[in-house]
C-alpha positions in Angstrom: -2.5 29.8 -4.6 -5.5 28.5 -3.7 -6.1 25.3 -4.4 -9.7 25.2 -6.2 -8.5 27.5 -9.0 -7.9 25.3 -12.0 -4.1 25.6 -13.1 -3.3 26.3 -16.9 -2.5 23.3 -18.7 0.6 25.0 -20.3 4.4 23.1 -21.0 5.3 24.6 -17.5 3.1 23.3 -15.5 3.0 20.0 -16.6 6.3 20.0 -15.5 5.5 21.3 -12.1 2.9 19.0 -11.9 5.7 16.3 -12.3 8.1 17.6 -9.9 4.6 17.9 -7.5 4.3 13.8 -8.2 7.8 13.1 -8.1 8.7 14.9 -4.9 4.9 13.7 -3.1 5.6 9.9 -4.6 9.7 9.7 -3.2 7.9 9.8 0.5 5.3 7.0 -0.3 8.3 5.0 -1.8 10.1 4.9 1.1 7.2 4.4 3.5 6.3 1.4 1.7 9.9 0.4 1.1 10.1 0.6 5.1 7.0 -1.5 5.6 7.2 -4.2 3.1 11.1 -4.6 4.1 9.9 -6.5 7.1 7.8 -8.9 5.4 10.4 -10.0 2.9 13.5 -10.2 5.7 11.2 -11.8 7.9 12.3 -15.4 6.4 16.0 -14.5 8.1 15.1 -13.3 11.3 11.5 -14.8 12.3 13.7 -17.5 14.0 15.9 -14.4 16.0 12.7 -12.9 18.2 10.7 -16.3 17.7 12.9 -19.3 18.7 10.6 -21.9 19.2 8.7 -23.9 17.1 8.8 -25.2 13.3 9.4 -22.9 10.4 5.9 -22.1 9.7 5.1 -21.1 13.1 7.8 -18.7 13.5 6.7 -17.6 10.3 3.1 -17.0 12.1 4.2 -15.4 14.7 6.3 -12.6 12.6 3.0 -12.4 10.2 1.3 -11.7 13.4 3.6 -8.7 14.0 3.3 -7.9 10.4 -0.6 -7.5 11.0 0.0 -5.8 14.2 1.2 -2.9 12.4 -1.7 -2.6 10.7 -3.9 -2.7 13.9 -2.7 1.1 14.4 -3.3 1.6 11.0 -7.3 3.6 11.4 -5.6 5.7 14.1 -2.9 7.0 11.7 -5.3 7.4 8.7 -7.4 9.8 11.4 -4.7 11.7 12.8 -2.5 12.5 9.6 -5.7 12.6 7.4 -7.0 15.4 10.2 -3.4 17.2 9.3 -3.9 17.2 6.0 -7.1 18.9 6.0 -6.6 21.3 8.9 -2.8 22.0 8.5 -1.9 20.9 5.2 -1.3 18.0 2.6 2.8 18.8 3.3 2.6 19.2 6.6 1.0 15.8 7.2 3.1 14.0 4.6 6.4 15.3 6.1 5.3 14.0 9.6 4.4 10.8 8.2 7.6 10.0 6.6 9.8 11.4 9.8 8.2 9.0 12.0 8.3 5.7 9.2 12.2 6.5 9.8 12.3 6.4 13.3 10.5 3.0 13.8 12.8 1.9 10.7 15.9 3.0 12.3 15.0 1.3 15.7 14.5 -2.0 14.2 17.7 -2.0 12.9 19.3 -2.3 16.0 17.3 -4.2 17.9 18.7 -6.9 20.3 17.4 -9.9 19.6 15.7 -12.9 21.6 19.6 -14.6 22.5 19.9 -11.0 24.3 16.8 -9.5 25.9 14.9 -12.6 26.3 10.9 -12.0 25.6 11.4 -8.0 25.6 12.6 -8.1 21.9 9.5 -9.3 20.2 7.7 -6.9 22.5 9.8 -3.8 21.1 9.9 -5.2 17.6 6.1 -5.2 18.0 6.4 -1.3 18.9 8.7 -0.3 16.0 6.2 -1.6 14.1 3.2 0.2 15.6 5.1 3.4 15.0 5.7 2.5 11.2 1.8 1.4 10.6 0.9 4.6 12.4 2.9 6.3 9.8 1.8 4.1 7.0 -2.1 4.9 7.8 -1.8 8.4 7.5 0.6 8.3 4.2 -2.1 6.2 2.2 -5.2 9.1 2.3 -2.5 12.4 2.3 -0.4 11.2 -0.8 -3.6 9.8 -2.5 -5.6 13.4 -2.1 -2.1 15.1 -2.5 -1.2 13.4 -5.9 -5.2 13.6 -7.3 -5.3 17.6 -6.6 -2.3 18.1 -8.5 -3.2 15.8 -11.3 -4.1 17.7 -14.7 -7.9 16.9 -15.9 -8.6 14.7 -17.6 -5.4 12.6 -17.2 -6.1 11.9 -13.6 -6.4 8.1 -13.9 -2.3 8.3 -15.2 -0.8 10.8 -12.8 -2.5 9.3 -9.6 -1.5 5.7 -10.9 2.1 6.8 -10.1 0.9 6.6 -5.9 0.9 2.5 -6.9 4.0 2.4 -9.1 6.2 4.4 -5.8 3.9 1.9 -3.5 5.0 -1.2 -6.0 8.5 0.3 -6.3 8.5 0.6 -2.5 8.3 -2.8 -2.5 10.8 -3.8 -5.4 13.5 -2.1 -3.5 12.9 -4.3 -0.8 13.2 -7.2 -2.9 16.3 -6.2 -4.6 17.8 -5.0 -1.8 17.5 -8.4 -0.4 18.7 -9.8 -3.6 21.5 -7.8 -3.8 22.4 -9.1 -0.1 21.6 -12.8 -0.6 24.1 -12.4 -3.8 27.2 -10.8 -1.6 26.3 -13.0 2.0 26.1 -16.3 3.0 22.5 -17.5 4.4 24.4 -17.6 8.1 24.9 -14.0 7.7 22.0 -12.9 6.6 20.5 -14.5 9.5 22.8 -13.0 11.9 23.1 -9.2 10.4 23.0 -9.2 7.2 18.6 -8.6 7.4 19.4 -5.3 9.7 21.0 -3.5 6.4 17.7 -2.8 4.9 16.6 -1.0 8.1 19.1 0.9 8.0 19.1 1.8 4.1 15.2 3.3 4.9 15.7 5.0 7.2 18.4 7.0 5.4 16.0 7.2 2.4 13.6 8.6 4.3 15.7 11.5 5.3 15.9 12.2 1.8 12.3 12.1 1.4 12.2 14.0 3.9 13.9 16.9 2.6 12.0 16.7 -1.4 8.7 16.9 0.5 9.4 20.7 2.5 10.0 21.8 -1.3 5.8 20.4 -2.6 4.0 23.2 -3.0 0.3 23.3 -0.6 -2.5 22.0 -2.7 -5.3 22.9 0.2 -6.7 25.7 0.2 -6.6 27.9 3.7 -10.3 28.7 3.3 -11.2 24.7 3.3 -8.7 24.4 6.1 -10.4 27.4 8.7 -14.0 25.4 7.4 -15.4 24.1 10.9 -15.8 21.1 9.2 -12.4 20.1 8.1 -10.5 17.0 9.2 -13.9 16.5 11.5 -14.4 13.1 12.0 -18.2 13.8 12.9 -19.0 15.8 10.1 -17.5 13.3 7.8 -19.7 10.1 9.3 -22.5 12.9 9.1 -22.5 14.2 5.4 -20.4 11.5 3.7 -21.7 8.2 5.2 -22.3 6.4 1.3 -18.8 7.6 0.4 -17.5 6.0 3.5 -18.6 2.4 2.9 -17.7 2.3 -0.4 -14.7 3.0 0.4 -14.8 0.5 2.9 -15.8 -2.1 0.6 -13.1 -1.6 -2.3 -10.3 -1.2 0.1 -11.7 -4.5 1.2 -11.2 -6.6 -1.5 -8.6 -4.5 -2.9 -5.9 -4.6 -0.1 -6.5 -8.1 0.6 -6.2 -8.9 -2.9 -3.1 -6.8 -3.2 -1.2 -8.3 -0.1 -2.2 -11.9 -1.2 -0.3 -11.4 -4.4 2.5 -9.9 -3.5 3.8 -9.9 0.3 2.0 -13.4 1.0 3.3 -14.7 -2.0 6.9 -14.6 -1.0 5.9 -17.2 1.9 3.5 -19.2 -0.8 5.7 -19.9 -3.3 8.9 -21.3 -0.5 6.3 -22.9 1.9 3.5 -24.1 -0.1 5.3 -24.4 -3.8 8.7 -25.4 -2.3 10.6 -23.3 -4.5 14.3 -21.8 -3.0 14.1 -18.7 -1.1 16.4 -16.9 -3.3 15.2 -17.9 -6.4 11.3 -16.5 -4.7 13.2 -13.6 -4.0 14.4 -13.3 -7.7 11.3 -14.0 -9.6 9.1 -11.6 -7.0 11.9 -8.9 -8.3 10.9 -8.9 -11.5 7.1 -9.7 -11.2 7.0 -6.6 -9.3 8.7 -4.5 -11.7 6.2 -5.6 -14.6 3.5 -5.1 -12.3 4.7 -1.2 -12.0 4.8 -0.6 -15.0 1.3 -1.8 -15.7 0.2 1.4 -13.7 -0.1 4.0 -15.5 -1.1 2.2 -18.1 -4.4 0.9 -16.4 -4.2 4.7 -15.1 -4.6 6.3 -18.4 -7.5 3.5 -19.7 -9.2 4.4 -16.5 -9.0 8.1 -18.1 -10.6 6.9 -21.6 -13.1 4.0 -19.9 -14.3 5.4 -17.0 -13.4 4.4 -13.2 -16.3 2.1 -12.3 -15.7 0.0 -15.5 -12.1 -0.5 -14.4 -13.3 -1.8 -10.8 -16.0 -3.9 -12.3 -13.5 -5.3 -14.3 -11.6 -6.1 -11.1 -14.0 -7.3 -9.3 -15.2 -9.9 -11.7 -12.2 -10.7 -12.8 -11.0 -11.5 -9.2 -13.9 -13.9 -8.3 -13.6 -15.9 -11.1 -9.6 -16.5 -10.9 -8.9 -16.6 -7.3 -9.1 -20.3 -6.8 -7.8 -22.1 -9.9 -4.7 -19.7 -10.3 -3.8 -19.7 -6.7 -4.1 -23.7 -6.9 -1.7 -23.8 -10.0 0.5 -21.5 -8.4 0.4 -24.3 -5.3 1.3 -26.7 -7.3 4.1 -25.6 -10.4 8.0 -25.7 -9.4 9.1 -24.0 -12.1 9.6 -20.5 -10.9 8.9 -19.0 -14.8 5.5 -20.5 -14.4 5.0 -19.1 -10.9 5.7 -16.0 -12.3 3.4 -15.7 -14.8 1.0 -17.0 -13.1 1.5 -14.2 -10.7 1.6 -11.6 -12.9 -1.4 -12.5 -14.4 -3.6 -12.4 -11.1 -1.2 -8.8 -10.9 -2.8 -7.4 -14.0 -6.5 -8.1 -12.9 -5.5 -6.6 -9.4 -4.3 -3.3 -11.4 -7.8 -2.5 -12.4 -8.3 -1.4 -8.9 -4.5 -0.4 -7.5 -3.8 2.1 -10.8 -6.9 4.3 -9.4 -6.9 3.2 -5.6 -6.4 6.5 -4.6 -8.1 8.5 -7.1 -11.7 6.9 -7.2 -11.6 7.9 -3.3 -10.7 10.8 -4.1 -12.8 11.9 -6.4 -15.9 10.8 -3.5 -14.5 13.8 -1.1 -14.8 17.6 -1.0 -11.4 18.9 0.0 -12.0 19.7 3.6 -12.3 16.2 4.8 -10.5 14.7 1.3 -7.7 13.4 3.1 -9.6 11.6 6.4 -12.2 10.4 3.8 -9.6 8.1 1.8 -7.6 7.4 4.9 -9.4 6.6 7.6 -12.2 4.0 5.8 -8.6 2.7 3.9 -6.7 2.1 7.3 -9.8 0.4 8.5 -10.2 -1.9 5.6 -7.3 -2.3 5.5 -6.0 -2.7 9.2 -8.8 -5.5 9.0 -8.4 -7.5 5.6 -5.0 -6.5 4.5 -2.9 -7.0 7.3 -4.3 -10.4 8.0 -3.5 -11.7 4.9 -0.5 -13.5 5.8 -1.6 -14.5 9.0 -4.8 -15.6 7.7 -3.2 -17.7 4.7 -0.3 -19.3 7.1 -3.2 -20.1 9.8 -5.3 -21.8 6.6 -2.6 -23.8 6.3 -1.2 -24.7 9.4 -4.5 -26.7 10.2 -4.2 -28.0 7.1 -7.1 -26.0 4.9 -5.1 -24.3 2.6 -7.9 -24.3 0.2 -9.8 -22.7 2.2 -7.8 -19.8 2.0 -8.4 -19.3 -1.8 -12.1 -19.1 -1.1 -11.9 -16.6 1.5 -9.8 -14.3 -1.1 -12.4 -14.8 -3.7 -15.3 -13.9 -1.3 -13.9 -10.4 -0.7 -13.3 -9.7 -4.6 -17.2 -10.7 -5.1 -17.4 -7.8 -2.4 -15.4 -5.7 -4.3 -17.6 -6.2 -7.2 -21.2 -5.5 -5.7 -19.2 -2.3 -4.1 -17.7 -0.9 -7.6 -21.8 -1.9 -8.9 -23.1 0.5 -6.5 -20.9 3.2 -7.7 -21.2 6.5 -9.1 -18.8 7.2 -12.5 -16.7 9.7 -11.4 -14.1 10.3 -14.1 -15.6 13.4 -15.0 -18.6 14.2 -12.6 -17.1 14.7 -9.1 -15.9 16.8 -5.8 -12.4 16.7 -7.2 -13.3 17.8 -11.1 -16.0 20.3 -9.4 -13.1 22.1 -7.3 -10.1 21.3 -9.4 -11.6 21.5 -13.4 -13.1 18.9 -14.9 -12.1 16.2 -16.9 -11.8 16.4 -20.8 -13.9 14.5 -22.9 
């Protein structure tokens, strides 16, 4: 079928268009299940591969491997966002998730420092190239995927379910390691017990794997023979505004994002002094709430318009950054950490519950896919990554403040960015090709 023919809205294909988001959303899960799994088993093993120094410098150095994989990040969102247009949105996706298994799998049985010396920080450092390679294509090829198959005018719900698998990615990480802290002792978790997670990934991903060669082809061949498609130069040519505003959402956005949810794991034990399991525990939850506000925010975006929902985020952002994060600093009650976090959450999912889409929707289908990927893996190879590191260097020199106004100058960006955007809910490349939104 080609893919600019609008699809009847009948009982049918809603649920085909379900099965579509179920089966392109079970990849992103475990992609981001895969990536995240490192940040929050990083507290057992950062002492393994970095044996010297105090806790928070080994907890540097394994945020600087975390950013690492984010380094390789633009170089994944061109090559699987040049799939996607040239070969297909399957194609790419099932390539993405086959090699977020592989760098999974081999960190799982990695030797440690006691055993290879210096050459296991250096391969840990390669699995996780190989997994933000992956992770930079998935971003732009799910987000495209799961906006083309959307039904108009409901767009803003069925693409908010790319953040709930992202999110959900992420709560299985955390109860996984819940589940493990509850059956091992803290001496095995740091001398195995962090490899299971690995391992449990990489099995998922096979799944995946599998639910993805059954997605029916949302590009059209006729896009994909254009000269133009997955074109790199055409797309800094004829989409150069597109690009940077991109650039500067996915700015704000990621860092934003990470801040609040990976970064504050290592907030909340090493700034807050709460227990590691009990962090693990209330992030659990947090994160499930914070899910479920997706499609929520998803369907408003459908009633209110895109741009209002960013503006909302950006403002919001700059005014709360610096007086939640300091109460967060400072409470040692972890129901009031909670909260607390969950409320800087629900202004963040003003701009995750249409990540994808508002990009989207600034693309024509031939370079759709590299469009949102590659300024996103730039962004957020640069911002997002760094967000531990960042924080963790704030306060190792003892600025810790400082941090918090760093975060709020990138959600002022965010703002002036959604500003100088167009409202796309109903006036863009994706309703032009796909059917427009209803009223």
């Amino acid at each position: 079928m080609d893919s600019t023919t609008p699809i009847p809205d009948d009982a049918a294909d809603r649920r085909r268009r379900i099965l579509a988001i179920v089966g392109g959303s079970s990849g992103n899960l475990v992609e981001w299940y895969d990536f995240y799994v490192y940040s929050f088993t990083s507290l057992y093993f950062a002492a393994a591969f970095f044996p010297s120094g105090d806790r928070t410098s080994q907890l540097l150095s394994a945020a600087g491997v975390f950013a690492a994989g984010f380094l390789v990040r633009p170089l994944g969102g061109w090559l699987f966002g040049r799939l996607a247009d040239r070969r297909g949105r399957r194609f790419s996706m099932m390539a993405s998730v086959l090699l977020m298994c592989g760098g999974s799998l081999a960190i799982a049985v990695l030797p440690t420092h006691a055993s290879i010396g210096l050459l296991a920080p250096v391969l840990l450092t390669l699995a996780r190239l190989a997994q933000g390679l992956s992770v930079g294509g998935e971003y732009g090829t799910s987000a495209t995927y799961m906006s083309e198959v959307a039904a108009s005018g409901q767009r803003g719900f069925y693409a908010s379910f790319q953040y709930v698998t992202l999110i959900g990615g992420q709560l299985l990480a955390v109860l996984v390691i819940v589940l493990l802290e509850a059956l091992l002792t803290g001496d095995q978790m740091r001398a195995w017990g962090w490899r299971v997670p690995f391992v449990v990934g990489a099995g998922a991903a096979v799944v995946a794997l599998f639910l993805r060669r059954a997605l029916h082809e949302t590009q059209s061949a006729e896009k994909a023979r254009r000269q133009e498609a997955g074109s790199l130069a055409a797309l800094l040519r004829d989409h150069p505004r597109p690009l940077l505003l991109v650039l500067g959402l996915t700015a704000g956005g990621s860092l934003s994002f990470y801040v609040f949810t990976t970064f504050m794991q290592k907030y909340l034990v090493n700034t807050a002094g709460l227990p590691t399991r009990t962090v693990s525990a209330t992030m659990a939850v947090v994160l499930f709430l914070y899910m479920a506000m997706q499609p929520l925010f998803g369907a408003l975006s459908d009633r209110v318009g895109r741009r209002t929902m960013l503006l909302a985020f950006g403002a919001g952002g700059t005014l709360m950054t610096v007086p939640l994060l300091s109460l967060i600093g400072r409470t040692h009650d972890p129901v009031t950490a909670g909260l607390l976090v969950l409320a800087g959450l629900a202004v963040i999912s003003c701009y995750t519950s249409i990540s994808g889409l508002v990009k989207a929707e600034l693309f024509p289908g031939e370079v759709r896919a590299l469009g949102v990927g590659l300024p996103y893996a730039v962004a957020n190879a640069l911002f997002g990554g760094t967000a531990e590191y960042v924080g963790l260097w704030f306060k190792s020199v003892g600025a810790e403040a400082g941090f918090f106004w760093y975060v709020t100058g990138f959600f002022l960006l965010a703002l002036v960015t959604a500003w100088a955007m167009p409202e796309t809910r109903r006036e863009s490349h994706l309703a032009r090709e796909y059917g427009m939104g209803r009223a």
